[in-house]
C-alpha positions in Angstrom: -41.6 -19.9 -8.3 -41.6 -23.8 -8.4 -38.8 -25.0 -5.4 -37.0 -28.4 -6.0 -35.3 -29.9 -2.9 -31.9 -31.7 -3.6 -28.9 -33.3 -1.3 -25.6 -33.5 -2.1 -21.9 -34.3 -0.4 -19.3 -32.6 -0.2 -16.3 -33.5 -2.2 -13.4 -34.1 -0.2 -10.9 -34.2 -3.2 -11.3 -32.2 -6.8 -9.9 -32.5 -9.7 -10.3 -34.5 -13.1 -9.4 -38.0 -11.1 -11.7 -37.5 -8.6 -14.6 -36.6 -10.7 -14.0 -39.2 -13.0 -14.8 -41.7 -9.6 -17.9 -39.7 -8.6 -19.4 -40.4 -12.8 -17.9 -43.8 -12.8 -20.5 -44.3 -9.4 -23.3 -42.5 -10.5 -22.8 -39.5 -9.4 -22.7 -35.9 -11.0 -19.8 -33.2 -9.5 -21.4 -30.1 -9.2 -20.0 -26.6 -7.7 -22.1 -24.0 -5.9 -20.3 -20.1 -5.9 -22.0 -16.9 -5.4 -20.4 -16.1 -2.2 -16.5 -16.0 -1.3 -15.8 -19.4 -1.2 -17.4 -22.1 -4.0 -18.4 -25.5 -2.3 -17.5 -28.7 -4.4 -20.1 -31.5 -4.2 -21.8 -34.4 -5.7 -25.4 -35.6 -6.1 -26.8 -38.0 -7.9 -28.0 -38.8 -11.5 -31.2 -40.1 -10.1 -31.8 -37.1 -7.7 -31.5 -34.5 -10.2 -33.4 -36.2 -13.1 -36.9 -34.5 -12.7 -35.1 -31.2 -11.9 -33.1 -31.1 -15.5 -35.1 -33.2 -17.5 -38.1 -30.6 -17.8 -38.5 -27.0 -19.1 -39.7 -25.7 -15.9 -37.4 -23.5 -13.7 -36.7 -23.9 -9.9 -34.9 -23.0 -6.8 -33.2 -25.3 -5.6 -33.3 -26.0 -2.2 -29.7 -27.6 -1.7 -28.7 -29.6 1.5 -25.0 -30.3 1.7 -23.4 -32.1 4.1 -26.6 -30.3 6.5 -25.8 -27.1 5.6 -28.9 -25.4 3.9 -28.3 -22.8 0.6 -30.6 -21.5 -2.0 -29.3 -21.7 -5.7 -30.1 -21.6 -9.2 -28.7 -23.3 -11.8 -26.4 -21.5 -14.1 -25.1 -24.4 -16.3 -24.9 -27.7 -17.2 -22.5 -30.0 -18.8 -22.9 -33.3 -21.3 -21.4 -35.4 -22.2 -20.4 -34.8 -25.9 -21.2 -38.5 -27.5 -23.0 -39.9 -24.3 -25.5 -36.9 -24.3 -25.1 -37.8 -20.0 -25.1 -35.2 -17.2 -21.4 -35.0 -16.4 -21.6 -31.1 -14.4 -23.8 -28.5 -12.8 -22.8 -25.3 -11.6 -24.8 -23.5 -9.1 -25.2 -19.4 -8.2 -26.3 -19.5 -4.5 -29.2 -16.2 -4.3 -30.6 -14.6 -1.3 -33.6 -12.5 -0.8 -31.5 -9.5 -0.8 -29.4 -9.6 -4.2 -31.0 -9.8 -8.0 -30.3 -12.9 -10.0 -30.9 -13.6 -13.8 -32.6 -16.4 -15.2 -34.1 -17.7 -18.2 -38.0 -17.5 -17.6 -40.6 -19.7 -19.6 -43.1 -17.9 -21.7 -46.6 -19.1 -22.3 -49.4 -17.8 -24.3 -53.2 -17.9 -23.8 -56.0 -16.8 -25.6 -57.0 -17.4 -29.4 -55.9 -14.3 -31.5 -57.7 -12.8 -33.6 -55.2 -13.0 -36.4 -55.7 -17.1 -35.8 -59.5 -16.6 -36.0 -59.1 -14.5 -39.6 -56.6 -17.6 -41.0 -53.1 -16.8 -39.3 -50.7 -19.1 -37.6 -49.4 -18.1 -34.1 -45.8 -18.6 -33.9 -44.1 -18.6 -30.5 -40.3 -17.5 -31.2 -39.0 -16.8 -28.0 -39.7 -19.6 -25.5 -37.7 -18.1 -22.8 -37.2 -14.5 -21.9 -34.1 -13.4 -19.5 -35.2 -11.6 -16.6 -33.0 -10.0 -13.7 -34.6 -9.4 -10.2 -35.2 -11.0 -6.9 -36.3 -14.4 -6.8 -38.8 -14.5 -4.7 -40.2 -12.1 -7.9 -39.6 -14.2 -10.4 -42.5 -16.2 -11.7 -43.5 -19.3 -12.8 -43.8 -18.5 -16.3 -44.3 -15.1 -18.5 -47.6 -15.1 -19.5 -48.9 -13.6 -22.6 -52.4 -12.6 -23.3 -52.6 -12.6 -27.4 -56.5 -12.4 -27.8 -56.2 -8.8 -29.7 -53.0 -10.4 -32.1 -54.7 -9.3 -35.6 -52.6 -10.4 -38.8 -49.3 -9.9 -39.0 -49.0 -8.6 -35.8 -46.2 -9.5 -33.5 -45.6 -8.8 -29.6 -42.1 -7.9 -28.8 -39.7 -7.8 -26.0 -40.4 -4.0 -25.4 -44.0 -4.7 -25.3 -43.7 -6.3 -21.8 -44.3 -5.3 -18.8 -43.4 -7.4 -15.4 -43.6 -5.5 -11.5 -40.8 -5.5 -10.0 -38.4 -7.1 -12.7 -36.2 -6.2 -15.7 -35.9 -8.0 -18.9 -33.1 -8.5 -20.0 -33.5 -10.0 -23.5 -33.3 -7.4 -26.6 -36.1 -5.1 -26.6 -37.0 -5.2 -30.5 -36.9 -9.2 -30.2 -40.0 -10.7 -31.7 -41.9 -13.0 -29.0 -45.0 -14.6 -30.7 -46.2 -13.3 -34.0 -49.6 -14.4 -36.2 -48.5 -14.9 -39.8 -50.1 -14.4 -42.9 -50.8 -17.6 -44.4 -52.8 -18.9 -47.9 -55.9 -19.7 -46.8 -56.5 -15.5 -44.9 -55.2 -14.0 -48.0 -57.7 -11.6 -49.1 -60.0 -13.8 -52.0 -58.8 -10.3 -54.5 -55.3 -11.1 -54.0 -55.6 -14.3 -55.0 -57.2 -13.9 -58.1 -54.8 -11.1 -59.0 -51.7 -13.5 -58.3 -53.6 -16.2 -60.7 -54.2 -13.6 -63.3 -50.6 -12.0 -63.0 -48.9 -15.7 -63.5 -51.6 -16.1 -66.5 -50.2 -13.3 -68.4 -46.8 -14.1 -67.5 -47.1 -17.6 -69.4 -48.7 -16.0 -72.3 -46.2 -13.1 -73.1 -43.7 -15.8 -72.8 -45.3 -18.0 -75.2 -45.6 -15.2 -77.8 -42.2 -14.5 -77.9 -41.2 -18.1 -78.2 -43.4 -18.1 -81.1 -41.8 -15.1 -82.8 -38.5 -16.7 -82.7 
């Protein structure tokens, strides 16, 4: 997995005041927990722009005040008209204890389903997954070459070493849909022929009244 290397300081006070100061100057009040005592600190807007702004994941290799933690992070907070960063809390992981995180998924290959007239739609762009991090990958790569029409790959379809996915099982991930142009050229006709005789039993009974 992708690392990201970020510096903060440590807050000396907390509380609504003090993190008001810390945004007023640019700065975003974040909290690391995980272990028995959560660490209050501040980095800033500019620092963390390339880590939040993007849909890849990361761990986050956090110096703060010289001391050295790995972390995740769990959530973030904006600011409700402003749309600005205004909070990040952090989970600290070690090599030893499993975390959760939201994975990327990514397909490749061209189904066959696309081939025949299908659309490929991709309905699950992140999959939960629980295990150690130094396990978790990039992104969840999905081979749908043999996808035939109306086919769908689900959550319980997937298989990752060493990891468990945590999102529901019967969840549909990608699926190729039937569209107009691969319906079978018999159906069509039929549908025309159908809506043909439709309009003409209901101009005879017009008539008759």
């Amino acid at each position: 997995m992708k690392t990201f290397d970020l510096e903060g300081k440590i807050r000396q006070e907390v509380g609504k005041k003090s993190a008001k100061i810390a945004r007023a100057t640019d700065n975003v009040p974040c909290v690391l927990y995980g272990n028995s005592e959560n660490v209050h600190f501040t980095v800033t807007q500019g620092a963390v722009r390339k880590l939040i702004y993007t849909p890849d994941v990361f761990v986050v290799n956090l110096t703060i005040d010289g001391k050295k933690k790995k972390a995740i992070i769990k959530e973030l907070q904006f600011h409700p008209v402003k749309d600005t960063l205004i909070h990040i809390d952090f989970f600290e992981i070690t090599d030893k204890k499993p975390v959760a995180m939201d994975i990327p998924v990514k397909l490749t290959g061209l189904a066959e389903g696309v081939k025949a007239g299908g659309k490929l739609n991709l309905q699950l762009r992140t999959l939960r997954v629980k295990g150690i991090y130094t396990d978790l990958p990039e992104t969840i790569t999905l081979d749908v070459t043999d996808l035939v029409l109306g086919k769908s790959i689900r959550v319980g379809d997937i298989k990752l070493d060493n990891l468990e996915i945590l999102s529901p099982k019967h969840a549909v991930v990608c699926q190729v849909k039937l569209t107009r142009a691969a319906r079978p050229a018999d159906e069509e006709i039929e549908t025309e022929e159908g809506a043909a005789g439709e309009g003409t039993e209901g101009g005879e009974k017009t008539s008759e009244e």
